[in-house]
C-alpha positions as CSV (number, residue, x, y, z in Angstrom):
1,X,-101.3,219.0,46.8
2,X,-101.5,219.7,50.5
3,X,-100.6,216.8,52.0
4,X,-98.1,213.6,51.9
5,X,-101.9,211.5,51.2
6,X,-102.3,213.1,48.1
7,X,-101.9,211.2,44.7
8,X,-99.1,212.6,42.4
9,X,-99.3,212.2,38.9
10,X,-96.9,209.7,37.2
11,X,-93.8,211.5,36.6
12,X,-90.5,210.3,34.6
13,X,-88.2,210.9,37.5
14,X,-85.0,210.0,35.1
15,X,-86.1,212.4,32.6
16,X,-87.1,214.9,35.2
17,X,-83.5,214.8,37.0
18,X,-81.7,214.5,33.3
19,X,-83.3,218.2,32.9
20,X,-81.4,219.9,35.5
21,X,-77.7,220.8,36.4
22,X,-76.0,218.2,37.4
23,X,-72.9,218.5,39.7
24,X,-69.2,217.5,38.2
25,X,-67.3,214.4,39.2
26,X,-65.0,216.4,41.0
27,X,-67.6,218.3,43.5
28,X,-69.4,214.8,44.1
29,X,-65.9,213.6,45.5
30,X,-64.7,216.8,47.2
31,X,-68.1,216.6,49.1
32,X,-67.4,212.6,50.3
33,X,-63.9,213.1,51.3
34,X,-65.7,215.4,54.1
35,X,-67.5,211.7,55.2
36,X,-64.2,210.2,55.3
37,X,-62.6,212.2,57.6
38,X,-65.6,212.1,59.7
39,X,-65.6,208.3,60.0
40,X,-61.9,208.4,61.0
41,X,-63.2,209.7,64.0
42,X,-67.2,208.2,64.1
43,X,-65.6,204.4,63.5
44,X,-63.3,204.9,66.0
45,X,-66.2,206.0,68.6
46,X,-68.1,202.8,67.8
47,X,-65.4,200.0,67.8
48,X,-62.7,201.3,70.3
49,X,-63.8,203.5,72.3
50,X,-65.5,201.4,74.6
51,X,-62.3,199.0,74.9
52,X,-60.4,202.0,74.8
53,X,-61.7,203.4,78.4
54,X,-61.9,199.9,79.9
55,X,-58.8,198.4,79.0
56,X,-56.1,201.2,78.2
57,X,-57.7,204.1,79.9
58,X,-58.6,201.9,83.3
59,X,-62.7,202.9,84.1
60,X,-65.1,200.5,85.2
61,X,-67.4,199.1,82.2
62,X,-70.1,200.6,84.1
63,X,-68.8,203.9,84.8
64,X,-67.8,204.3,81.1
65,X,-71.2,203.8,79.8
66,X,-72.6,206.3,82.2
67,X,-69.8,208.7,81.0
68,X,-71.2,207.8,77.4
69,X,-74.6,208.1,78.4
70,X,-74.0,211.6,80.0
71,X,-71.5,213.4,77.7
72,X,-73.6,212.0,74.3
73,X,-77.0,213.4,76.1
74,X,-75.5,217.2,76.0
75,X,-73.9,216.3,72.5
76,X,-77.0,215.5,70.9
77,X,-78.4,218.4,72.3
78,X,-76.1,220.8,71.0
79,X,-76.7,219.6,67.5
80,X,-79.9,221.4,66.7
81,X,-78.6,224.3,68.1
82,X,-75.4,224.4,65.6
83,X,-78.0,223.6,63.3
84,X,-79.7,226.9,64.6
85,X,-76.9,228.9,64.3
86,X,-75.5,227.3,60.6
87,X,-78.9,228.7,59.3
88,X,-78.2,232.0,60.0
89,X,-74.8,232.4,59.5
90,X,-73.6,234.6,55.8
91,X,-70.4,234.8,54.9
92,X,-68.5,234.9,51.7
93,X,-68.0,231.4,51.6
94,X,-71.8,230.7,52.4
95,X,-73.3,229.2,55.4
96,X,-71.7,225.9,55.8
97,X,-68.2,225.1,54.4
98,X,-66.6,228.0,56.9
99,X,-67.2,225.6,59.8
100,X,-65.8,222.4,57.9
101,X,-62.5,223.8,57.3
102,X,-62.0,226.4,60.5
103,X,-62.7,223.3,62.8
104,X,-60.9,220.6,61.6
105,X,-57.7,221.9,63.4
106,X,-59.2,222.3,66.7
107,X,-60.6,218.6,66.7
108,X,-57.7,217.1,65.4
109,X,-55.8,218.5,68.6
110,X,-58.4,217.6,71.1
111,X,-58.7,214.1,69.4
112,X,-55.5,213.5,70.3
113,X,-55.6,214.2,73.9
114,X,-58.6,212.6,74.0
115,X,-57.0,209.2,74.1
116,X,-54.2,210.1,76.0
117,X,-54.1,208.7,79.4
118,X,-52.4,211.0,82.1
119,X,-51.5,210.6,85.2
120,X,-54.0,212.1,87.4
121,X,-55.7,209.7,89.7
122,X,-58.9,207.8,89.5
123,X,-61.4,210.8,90.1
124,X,-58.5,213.1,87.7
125,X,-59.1,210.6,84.9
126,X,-62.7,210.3,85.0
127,X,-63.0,214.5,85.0
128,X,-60.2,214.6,82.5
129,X,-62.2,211.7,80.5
130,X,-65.5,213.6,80.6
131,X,-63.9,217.1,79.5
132,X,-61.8,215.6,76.4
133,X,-65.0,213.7,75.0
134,X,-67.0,216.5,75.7
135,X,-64.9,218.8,73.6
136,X,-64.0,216.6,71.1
137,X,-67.8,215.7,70.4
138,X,-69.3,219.6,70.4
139,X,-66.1,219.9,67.9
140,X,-67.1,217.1,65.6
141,X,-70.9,218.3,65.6
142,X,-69.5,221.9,64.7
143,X,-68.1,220.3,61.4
144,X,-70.9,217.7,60.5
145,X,-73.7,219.5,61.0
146,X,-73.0,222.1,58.7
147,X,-71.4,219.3,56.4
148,X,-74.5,217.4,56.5
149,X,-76.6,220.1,55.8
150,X,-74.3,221.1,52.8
151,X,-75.5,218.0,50.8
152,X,-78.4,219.8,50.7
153,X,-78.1,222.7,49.2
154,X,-75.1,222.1,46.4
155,X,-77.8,220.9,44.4
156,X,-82.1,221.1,44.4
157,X,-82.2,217.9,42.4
158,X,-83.4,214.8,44.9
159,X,-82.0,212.3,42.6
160,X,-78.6,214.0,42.1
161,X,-78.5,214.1,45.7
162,X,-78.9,210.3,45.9
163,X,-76.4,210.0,43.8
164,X,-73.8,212.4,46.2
165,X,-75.1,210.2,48.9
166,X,-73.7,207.1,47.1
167,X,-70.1,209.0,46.8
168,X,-70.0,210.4,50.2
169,X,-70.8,207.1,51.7
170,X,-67.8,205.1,49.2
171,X,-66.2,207.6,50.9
172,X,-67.1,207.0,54.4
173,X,-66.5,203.4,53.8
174,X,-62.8,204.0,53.2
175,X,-62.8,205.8,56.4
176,X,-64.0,203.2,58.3
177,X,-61.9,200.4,56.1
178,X,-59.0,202.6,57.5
179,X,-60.1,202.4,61.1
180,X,-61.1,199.1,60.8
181,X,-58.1,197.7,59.3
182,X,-55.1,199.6,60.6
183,X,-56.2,201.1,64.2
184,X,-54.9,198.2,65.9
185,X,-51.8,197.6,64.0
186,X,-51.1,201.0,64.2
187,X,-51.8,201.3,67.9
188,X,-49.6,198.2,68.5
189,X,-46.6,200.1,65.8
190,X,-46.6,202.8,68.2
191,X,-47.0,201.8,71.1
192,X,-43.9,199.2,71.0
193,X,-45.7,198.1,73.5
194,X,-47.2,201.1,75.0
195,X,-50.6,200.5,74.5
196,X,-51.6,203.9,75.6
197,X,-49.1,205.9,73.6
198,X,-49.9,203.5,70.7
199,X,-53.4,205.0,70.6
200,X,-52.1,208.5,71.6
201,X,-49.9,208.4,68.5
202,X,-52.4,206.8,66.3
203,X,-55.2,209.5,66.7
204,X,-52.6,211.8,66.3
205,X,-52.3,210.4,62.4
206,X,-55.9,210.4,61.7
207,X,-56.1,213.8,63.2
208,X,-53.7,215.1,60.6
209,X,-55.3,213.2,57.8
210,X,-58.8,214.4,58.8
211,X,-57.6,218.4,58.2
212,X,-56.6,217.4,54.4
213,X,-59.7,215.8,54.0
214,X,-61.6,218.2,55.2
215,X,-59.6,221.5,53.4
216,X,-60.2,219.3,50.9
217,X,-64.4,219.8,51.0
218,X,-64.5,223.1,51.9
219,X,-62.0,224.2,48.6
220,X,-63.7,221.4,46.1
221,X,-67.5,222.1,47.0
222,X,-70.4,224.9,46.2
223,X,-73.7,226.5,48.1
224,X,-76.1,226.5,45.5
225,X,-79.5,226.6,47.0
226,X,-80.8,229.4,49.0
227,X,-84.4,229.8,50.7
228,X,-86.9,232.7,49.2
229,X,-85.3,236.3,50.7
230,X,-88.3,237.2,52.0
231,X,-87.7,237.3,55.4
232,X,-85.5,235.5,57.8
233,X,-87.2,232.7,59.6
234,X,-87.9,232.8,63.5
235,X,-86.3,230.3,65.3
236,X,-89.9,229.0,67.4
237,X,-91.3,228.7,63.4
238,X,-88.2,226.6,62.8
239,X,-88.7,224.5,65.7
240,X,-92.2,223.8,65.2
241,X,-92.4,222.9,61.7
242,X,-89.6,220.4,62.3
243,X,-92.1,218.8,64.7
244,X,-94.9,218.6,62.4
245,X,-92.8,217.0,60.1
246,X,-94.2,213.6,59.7
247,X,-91.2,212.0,57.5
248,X,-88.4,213.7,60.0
249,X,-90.3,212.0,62.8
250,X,-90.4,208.8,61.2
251,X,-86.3,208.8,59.6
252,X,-84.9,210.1,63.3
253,X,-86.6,207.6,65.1
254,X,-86.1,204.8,62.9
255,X,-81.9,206.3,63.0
256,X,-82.0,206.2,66.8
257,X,-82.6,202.6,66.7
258,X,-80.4,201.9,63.5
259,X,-77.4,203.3,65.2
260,X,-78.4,201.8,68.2
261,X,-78.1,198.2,66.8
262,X,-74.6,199.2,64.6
263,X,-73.5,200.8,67.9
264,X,-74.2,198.0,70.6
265,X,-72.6,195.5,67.6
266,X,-69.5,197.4,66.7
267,X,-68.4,198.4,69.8
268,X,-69.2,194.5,70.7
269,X,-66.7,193.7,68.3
270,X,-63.5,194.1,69.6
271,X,-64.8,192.5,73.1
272,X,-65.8,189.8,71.0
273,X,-62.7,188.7,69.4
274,X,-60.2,189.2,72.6
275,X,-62.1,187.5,74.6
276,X,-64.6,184.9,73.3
277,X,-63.4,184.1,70.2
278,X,-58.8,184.8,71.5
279,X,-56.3,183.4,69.1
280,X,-57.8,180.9,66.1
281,X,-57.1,178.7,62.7
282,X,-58.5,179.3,59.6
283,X,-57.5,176.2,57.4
284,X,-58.0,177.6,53.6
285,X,-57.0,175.8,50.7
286,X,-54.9,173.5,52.3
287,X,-53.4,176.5,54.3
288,X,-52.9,177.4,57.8
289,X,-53.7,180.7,58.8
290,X,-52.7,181.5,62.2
291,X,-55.0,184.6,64.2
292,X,-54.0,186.5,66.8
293,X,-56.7,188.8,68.4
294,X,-55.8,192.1,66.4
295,X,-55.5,190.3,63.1
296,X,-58.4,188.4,63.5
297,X,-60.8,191.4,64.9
298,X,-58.8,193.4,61.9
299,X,-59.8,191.4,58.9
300,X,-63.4,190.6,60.2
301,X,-63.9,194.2,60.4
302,X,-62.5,194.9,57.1
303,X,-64.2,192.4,55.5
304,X,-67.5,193.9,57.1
305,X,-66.6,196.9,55.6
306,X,-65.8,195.8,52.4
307,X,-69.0,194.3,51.9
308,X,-71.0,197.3,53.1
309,X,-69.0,199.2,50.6
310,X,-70.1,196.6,48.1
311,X,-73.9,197.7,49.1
312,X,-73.3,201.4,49.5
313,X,-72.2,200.9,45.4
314,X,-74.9,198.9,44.4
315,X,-78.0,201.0,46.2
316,X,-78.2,203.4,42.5
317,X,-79.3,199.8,41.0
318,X,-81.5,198.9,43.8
319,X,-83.2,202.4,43.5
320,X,-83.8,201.9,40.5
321,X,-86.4,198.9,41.3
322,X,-87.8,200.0,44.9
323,X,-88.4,202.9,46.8
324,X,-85.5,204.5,48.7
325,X,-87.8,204.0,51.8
326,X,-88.5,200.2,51.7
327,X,-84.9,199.7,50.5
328,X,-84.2,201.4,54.0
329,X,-86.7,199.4,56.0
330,X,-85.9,195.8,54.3
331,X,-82.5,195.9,54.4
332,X,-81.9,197.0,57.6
333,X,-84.6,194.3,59.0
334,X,-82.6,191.7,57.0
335,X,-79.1,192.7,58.3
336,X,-80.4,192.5,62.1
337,X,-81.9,189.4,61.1
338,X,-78.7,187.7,60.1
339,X,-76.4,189.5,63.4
340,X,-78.3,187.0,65.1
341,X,-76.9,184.0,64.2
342,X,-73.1,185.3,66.0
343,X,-74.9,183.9,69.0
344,X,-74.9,180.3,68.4
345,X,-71.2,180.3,66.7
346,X,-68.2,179.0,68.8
347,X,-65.0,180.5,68.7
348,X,-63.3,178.1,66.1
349,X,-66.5,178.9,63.9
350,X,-63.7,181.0,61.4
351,X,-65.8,180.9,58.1
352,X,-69.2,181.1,58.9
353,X,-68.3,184.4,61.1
354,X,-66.4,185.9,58.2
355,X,-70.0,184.7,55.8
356,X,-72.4,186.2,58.3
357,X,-70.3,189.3,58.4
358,X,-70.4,189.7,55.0
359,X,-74.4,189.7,54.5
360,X,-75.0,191.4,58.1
361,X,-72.9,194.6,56.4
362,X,-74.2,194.3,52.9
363,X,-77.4,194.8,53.7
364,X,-76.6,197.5,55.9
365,X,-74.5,199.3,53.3
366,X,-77.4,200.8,51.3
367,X,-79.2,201.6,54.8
368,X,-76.4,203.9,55.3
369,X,-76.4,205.3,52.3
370,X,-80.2,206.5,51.5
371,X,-80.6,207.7,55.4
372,X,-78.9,210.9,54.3
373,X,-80.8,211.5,50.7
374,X,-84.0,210.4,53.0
375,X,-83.3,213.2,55.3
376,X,-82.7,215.6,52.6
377,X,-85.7,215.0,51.1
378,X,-87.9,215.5,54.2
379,X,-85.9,219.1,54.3
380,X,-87.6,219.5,51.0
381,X,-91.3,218.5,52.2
382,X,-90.7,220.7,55.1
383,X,-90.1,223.8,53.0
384,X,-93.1,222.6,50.6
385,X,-95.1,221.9,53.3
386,X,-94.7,224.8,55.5
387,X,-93.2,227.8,53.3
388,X,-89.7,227.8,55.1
389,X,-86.2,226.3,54.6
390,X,-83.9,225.2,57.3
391,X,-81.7,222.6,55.7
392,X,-79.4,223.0,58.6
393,X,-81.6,222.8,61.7
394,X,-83.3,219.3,59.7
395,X,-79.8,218.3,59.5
396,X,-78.8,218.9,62.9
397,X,-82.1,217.5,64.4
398,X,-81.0,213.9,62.1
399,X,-77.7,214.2,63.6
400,X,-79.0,214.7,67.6
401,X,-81.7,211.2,66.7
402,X,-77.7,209.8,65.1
403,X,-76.2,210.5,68.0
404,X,-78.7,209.4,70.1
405,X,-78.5,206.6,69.0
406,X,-75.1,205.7,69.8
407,X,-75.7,207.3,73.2
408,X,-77.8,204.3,74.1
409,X,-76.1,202.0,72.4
410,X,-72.5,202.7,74.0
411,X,-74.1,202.8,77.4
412,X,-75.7,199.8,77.1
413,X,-72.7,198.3,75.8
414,X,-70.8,199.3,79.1
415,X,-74.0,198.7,81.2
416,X,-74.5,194.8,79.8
417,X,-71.0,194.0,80.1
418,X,-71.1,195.6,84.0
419,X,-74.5,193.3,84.5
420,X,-72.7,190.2,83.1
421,X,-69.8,190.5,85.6
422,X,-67.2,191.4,83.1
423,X,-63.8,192.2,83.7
424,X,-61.1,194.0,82.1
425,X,-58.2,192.5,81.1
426,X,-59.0,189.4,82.7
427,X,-60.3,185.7,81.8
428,X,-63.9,185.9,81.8
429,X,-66.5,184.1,83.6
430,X,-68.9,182.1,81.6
431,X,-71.7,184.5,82.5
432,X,-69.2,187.2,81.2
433,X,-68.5,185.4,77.8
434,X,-72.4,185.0,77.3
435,X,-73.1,188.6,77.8
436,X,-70.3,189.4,75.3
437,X,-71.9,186.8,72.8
438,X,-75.6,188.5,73.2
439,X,-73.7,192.0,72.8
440,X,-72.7,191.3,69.4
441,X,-75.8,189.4,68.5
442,X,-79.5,189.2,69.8
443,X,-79.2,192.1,71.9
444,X,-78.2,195.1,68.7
445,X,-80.4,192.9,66.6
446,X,-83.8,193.2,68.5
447,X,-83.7,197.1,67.5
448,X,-82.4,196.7,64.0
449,X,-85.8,195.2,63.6
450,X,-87.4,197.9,65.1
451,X,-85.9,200.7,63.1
452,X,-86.7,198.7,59.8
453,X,-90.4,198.5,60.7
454,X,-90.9,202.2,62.0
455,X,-89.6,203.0,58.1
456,X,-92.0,201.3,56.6
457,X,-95.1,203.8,57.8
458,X,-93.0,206.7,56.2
459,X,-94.9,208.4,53.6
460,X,-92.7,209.9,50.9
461,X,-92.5,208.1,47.7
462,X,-90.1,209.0,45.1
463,X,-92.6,209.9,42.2
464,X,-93.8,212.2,45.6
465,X,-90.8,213.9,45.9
466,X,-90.4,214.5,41.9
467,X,-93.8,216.6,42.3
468,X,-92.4,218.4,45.3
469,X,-89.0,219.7,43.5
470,X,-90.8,220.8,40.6
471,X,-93.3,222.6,42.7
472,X,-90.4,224.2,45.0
473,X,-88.4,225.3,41.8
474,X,-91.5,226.9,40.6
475,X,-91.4,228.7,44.0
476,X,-88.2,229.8,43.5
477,X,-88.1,230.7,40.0
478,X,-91.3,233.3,41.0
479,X,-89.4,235.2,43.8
480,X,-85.6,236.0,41.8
């Protein structure tokens, strides 16, 4: 086999995985808690950031999606280079779990006083605004690229990694049904009407409960897999093999506008509900249900997350039927396709926003799930195709097209909300509200569709990638 055109024979890919170690319970759930304490932190970037700046912090809507635009550009770009550097670290503990526990302090602390509002001015708060995201973000790629690129190398087995993809992302899930359900509840317990200590006080929580999670990985987990010692790679070789890799190319672009379309939605969300959709009814059962803006944006969320948890659980059935890359591609088309219908609902629409929620994050719960296995397993054709490992710099690349991703999407949040006249903290124009409307809608939806069809040129099968372990493990087996 030299290429991803050529016809593998017809492997038993249950009977192939059943054949190798598999990991224990325990390491499958040490390794997710790592993508739960990430999404304390990831969620909260999507859905409240955005308000956060405009409407606590006090910058423009314009200004703060420049500011995203600007300080995410030099985060993305730092991701390949921790990627660079994870590679080639050695250390007792292996390559990556030393960065997953030493950093988790550091970007608890900086989270903290990255939504804290000070005093300073309006030119003081936009430098001090750029500096603490800045920080914050090269400190959250320091952990999760090495955490990322963990997943694969605690095991060789693609399968088994699917599997560890399904945990990490339950996992993740209960992150963001933390952030989802209690950020603003919190933020309003702690503020006592404060709104900007409330948030001060609140990342001060999740910063805390980040580091146990995190300790949590690093003591739980194990580097298993390590490349051929025959000589360490060159970082040009490194670079160019990742751009020669047909399935990378295809899985970070297709991420880009993924994240793009959960980005431009989620941080839509909280716009959405305080001021198109204010204080509603839900009549259930006979019942009354009063909503108030924070419950109401609250329990949507949470029920979006619930769902997409629902998804994330069900994708080891629906692998079982399809190929991890057209589960990826029709799922996420069909999600996009149902976040359209938000624009034509009115604000005393209760149910049918709650119902559309619920299938718009189903689908997009096994989406989330086989990205990561996907990206693992074009780590593997790279070192099949090329002769060289660099799990790390494959992961960090996925994580710069990630976080490219919500680069665009949060500046185009604050850049569409600028364009539509909208104004914080104040009752909205009618162009305003329709701009807010086509933010949680058409807008994100148009490159959900994208993203689906760009995965469906991508050329690894599963009975592919069977072939390609056994023929890597051969590899190894010949050069201990």
């Amino acid at each position: 086999m030299t290429d991803t055109q050529s016809t593998p024979a017809v492997v038993d890919i249950n009977r192939t995985a059943l054949e190798r170690p598999r990991l224990t319970f325990m390491e499958k759930v040490g390794y997710s808690l790592g993508d739960m304490a990430s999404n304390l932190y990831f969620m909260t970037f999507i859905l409240f950031l955005p308000i956060f700046y405009t409407d606590v912090f006090g910058i423009s809507a314009a200004t703060m999606g420049t500011m995203l635009l600007l300080t995410r550009i030099w985060d993305a770009v730092n991701d390949p280079i921790m990627g660079l550097i994870a590679d080639r670290t050695e250390s007792r503990w292996g390559k990556f779990r030393p960065y997953i526990i030493g950093l988790s302090v550091p970007m608890a602390i900086i989270g903290v006083f990255t939504f804290t509002t000070p005093d300073l001015g309006e030119s003081g708060k936009l430098a001090y605004a750029y500096a603490t995201y800045i920080l914050l973000m090269m400190l959250y790629t320091g952990i999760n690229v090495p955490y990322s690129a963990l997943m694969g190398v605690i095991t060789p087995n693609s399968i088994e990694r699917t599997e560890v993809s399904s945990f990490r992302f339950v996992a993740a899930f209960g992150g963001q049904f933390i952030v989802g359900a209690f950020t603003l509840t919190l933020v309003q317990y702690f503020g006592a009407g404060n709104e900007a200590m409330g948030w001060q006080m609140t990342l001060g929580a999740y910063g805390l409960l980040a580091v146990v999670l995190l300790s949590s990985t690093f003591f739980m987990t194990r580097e298993r897999v390590t490349p051929a010692k025959i000589e360490r790679n060159k970082i040009s070789d490194d670079l160019k093999d990742l751009v020669r890799n047909k399935p990378w190319i295809l899985i970070a672009a297709a991420t880009v506008f993924q994240l793009t379309y959960i980005v431009m939605r989620g941080s839509s969300t909280a716009y959405y509900f305080r001021y198109f959709v204010q204080d509603q009814q839900l009549i259930l059962l006979g019942y009354t249900i009063n909503l108030s803006y924070e419950i109401f944006a609250s329990s949507f969320i949470t029920v979006g997350t619930i769902s997409t948890l629902i998804g994330a659980v069900l994708t080891k059935i629906f692998t079982r039927f399809l190929d991890k890359k057209n589960i990826y591609a029709g799922f996420l088309a069909t999600s996009a396709f149902f976040s359209c219908f938000f624009f034509f609902l009115q604000p005393d629409n209760v149910l049918l926003m709650y119902t559309l929620n619920v299938l718009v994050s189903f689908f997009f719960g096994s989406v989330s799930v086989l990205q990561w296995a996907i990206y693992t397993d074009a780590a593997d054709f790279g070192e099949w195709k090329f002769g060289r490992r660099a799990t790390a710099l494959i992961m960090a690349a996925s994580l710069f097209a990630l976080k490219l991703g919500l680069t665009l999407g949060g500046a185009f949040v604050g850049w569409i909300l600028d364009f539509y006249g909208f104004v914080p903290l104040a009752v909205q124009s009618d162009l305003a509200l329709n701009g807010i409307r086509l933010l949680m809608s058409l807008y994100p939806a148009a490159f959900g569709l994208i993203g689906g069809l760009i995965m469906y040129f991508y050329p690894l099968k599963d009975k592919m990638m069977v072939n390609i372990e056994d023929d890597l493990l051969a590899r190894h087996n010949s050069n201990t």
